[in-house]
PyMOL CGO cylinders between C-alpha atoms (Angstrom):
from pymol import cmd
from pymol.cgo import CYLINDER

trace = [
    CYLINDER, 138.50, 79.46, 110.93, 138.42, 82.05, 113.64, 0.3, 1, 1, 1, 1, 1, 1,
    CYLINDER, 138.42, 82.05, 113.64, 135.51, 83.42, 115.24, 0.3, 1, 1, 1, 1, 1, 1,
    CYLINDER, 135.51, 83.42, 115.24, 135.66, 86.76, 114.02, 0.3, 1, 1, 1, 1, 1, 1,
    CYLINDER, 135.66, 86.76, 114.02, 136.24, 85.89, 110.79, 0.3, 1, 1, 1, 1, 1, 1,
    CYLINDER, 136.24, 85.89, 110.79, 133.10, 83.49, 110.63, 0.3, 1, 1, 1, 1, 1, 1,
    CYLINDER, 133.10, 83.49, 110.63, 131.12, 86.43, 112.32, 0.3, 1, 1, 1, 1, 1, 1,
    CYLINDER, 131.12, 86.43, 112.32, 132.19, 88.91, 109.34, 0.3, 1, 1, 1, 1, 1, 1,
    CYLINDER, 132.19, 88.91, 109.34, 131.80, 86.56, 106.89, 0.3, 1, 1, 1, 1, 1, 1,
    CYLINDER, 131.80, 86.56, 106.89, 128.45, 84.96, 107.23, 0.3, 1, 1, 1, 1, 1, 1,
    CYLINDER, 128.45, 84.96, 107.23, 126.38, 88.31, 107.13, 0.3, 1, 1, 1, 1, 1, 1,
    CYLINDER, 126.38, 88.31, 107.13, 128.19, 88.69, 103.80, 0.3, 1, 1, 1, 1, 1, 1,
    CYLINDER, 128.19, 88.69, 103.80, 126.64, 85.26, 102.42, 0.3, 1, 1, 1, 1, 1, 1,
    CYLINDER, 126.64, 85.26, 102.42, 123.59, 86.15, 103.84, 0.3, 1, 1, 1, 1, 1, 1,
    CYLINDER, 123.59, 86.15, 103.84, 123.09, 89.31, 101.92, 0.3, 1, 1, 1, 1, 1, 1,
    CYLINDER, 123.09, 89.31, 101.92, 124.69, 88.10, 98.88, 0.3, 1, 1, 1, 1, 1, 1,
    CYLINDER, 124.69, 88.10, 98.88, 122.14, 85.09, 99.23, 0.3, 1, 1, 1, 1, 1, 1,
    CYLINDER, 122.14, 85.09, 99.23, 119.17, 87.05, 99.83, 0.3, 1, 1, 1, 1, 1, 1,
    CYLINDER, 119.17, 87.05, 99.83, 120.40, 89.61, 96.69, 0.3, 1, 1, 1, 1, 1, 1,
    CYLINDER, 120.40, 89.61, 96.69, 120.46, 86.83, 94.40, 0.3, 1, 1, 1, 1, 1, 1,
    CYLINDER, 120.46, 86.83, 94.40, 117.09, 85.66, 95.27, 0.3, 1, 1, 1, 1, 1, 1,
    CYLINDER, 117.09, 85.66, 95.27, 115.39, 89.04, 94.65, 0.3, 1, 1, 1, 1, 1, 1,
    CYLINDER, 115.39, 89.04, 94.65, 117.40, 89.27, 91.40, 0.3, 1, 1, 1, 1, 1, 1,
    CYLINDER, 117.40, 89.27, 91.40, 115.90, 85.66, 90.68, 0.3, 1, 1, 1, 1, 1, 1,
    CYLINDER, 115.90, 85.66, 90.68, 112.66, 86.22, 92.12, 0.3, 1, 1, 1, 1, 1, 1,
    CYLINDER, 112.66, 86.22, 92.12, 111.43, 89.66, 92.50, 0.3, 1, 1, 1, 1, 1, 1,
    CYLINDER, 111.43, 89.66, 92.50, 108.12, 89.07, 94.17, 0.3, 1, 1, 1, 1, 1, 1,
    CYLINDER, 108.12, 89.07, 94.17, 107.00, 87.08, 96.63, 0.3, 1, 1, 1, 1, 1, 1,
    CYLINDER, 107.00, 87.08, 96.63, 103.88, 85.85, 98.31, 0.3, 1, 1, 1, 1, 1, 1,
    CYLINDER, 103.88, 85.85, 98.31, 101.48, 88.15, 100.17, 0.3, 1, 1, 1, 1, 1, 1,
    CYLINDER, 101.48, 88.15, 100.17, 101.83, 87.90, 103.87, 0.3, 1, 1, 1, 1, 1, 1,
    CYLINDER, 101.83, 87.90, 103.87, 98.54, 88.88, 104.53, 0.3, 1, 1, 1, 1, 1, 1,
    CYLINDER, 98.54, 88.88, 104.53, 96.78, 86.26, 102.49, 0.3, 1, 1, 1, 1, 1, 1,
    CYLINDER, 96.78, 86.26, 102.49, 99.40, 83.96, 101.91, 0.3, 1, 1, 1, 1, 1, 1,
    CYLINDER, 99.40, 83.96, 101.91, 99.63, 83.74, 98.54, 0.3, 1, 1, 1, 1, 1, 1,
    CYLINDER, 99.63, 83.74, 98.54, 95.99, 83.09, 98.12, 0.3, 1, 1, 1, 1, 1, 1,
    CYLINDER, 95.99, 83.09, 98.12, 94.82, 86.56, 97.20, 0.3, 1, 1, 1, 1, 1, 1,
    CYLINDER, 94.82, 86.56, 97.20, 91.67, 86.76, 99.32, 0.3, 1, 1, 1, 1, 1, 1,
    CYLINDER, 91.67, 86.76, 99.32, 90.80, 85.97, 102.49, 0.3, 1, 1, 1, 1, 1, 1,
    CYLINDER, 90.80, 85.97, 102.49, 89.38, 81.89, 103.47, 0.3, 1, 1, 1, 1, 1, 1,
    CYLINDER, 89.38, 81.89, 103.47, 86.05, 82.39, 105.63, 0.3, 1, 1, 1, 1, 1, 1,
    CYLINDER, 86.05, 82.39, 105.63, 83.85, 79.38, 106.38, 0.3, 1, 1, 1, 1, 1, 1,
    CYLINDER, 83.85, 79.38, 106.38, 80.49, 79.13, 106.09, 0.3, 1, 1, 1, 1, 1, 1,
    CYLINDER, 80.49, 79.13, 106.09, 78.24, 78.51, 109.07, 0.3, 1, 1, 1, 1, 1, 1,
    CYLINDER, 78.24, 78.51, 109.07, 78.34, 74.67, 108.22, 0.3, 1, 1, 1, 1, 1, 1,
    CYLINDER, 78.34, 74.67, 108.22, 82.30, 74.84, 108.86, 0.3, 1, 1, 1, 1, 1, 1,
    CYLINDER, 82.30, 74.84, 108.86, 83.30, 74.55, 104.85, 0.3, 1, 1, 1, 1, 1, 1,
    CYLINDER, 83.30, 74.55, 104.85, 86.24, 76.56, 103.86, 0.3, 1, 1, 1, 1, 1, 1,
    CYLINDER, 86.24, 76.56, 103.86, 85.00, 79.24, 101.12, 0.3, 1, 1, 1, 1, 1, 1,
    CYLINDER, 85.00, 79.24, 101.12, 86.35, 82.44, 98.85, 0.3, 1, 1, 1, 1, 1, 1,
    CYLINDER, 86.35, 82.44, 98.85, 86.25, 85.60, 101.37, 0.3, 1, 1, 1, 1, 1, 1,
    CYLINDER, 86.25, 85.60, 101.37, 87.03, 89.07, 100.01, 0.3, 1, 1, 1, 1, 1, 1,
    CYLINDER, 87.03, 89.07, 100.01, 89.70, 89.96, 98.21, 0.3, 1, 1, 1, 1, 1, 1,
    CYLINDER, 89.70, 89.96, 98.21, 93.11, 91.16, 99.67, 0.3, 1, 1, 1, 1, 1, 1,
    CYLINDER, 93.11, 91.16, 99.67, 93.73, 94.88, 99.84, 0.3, 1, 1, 1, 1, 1, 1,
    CYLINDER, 93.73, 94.88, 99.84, 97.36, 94.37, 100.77, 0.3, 1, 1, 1, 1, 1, 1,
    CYLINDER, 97.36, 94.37, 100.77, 97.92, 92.79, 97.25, 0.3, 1, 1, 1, 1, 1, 1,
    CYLINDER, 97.92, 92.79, 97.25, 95.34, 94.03, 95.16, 0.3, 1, 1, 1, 1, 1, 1,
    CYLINDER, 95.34, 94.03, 95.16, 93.97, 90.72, 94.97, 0.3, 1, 1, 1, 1, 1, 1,
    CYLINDER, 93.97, 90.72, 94.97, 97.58, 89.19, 93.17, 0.3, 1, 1, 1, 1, 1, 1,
    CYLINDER, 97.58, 89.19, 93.17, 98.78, 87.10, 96.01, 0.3, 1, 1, 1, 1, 1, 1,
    CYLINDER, 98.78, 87.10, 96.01, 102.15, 88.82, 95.40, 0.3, 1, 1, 1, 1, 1, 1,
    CYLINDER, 102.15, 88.82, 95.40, 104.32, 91.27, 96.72, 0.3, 1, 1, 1, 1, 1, 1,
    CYLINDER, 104.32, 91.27, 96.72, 107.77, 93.17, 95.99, 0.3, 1, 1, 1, 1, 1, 1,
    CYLINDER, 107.77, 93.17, 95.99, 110.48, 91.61, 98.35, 0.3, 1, 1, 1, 1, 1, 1,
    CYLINDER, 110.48, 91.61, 98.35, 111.92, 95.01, 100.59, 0.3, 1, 1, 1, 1, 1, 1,
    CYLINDER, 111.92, 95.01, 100.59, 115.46, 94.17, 98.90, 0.3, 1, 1, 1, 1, 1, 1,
    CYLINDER, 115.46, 94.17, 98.90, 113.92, 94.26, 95.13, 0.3, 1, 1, 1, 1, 1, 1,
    CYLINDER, 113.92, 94.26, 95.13, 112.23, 97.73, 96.79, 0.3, 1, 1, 1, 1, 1, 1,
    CYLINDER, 112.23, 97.73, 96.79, 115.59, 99.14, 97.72, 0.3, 1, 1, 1, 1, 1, 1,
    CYLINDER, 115.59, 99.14, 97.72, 116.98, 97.94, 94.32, 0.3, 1, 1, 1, 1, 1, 1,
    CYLINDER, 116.98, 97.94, 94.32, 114.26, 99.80, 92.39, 0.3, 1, 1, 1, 1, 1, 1,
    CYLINDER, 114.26, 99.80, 92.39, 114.67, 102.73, 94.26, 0.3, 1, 1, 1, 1, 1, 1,
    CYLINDER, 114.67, 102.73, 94.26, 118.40, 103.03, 94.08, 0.3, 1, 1, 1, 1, 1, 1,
    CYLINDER, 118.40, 103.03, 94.08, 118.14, 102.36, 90.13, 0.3, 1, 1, 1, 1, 1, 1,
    CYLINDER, 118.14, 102.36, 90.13, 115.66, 104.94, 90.37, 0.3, 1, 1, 1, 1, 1, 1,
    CYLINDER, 115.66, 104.94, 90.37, 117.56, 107.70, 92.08, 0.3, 1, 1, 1, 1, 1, 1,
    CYLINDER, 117.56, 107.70, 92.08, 120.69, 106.90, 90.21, 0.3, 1, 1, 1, 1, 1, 1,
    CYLINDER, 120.69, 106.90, 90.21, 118.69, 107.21, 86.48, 0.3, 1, 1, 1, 1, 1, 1,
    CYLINDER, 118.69, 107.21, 86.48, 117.31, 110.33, 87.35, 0.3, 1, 1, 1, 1, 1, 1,
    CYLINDER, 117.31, 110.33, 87.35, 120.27, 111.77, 89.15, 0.3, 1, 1, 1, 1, 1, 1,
    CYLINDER, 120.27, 111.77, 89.15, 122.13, 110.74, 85.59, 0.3, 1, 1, 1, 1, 1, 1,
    CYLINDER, 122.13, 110.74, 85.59, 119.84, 112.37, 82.80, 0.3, 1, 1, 1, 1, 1, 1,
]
cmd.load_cgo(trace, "trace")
């Protein structure tokens, strides 16, 4: 395989790749909080303990993945441009 044709090819696999994963899985976990949904504080004895909840997620733990966004948006503009 030559060069150049490796170099076009994998940024295809990797978009196709990351496409089928938001298809599969639209949402993913909150950066801010990890997943978790609020933030860990510890207590003045060193325990880990509930904080307050994330704003970033509305407390879910989940977020939309930017190429489910860009899907939603496209089907978006494309059903209204339609009716």
């Amino acid at each position: 395989m030559t060069p150049a044709l490796l170099a076009s090819a994998l940024p295809l696999f990797v978009t196709l790749g990351y496409s089928g994963l938001c298809a599969a899985s639209p949402f993913g976990n909150c950066r801010k909080c990890r997943g978790w949904g609020f933030a860990i504080k510890t207590d003045r004895k060193g325990r880990a303990k509930r904080g307050k909840d994330c704003r970033r997620c509305k407390a879910t733990g989940k977020r939309i993945r930017v190429g489910r966004h860009l899907y939603n948006v496209a089907a978006r503009l494309h059903r209204d441009g339609t009716r």
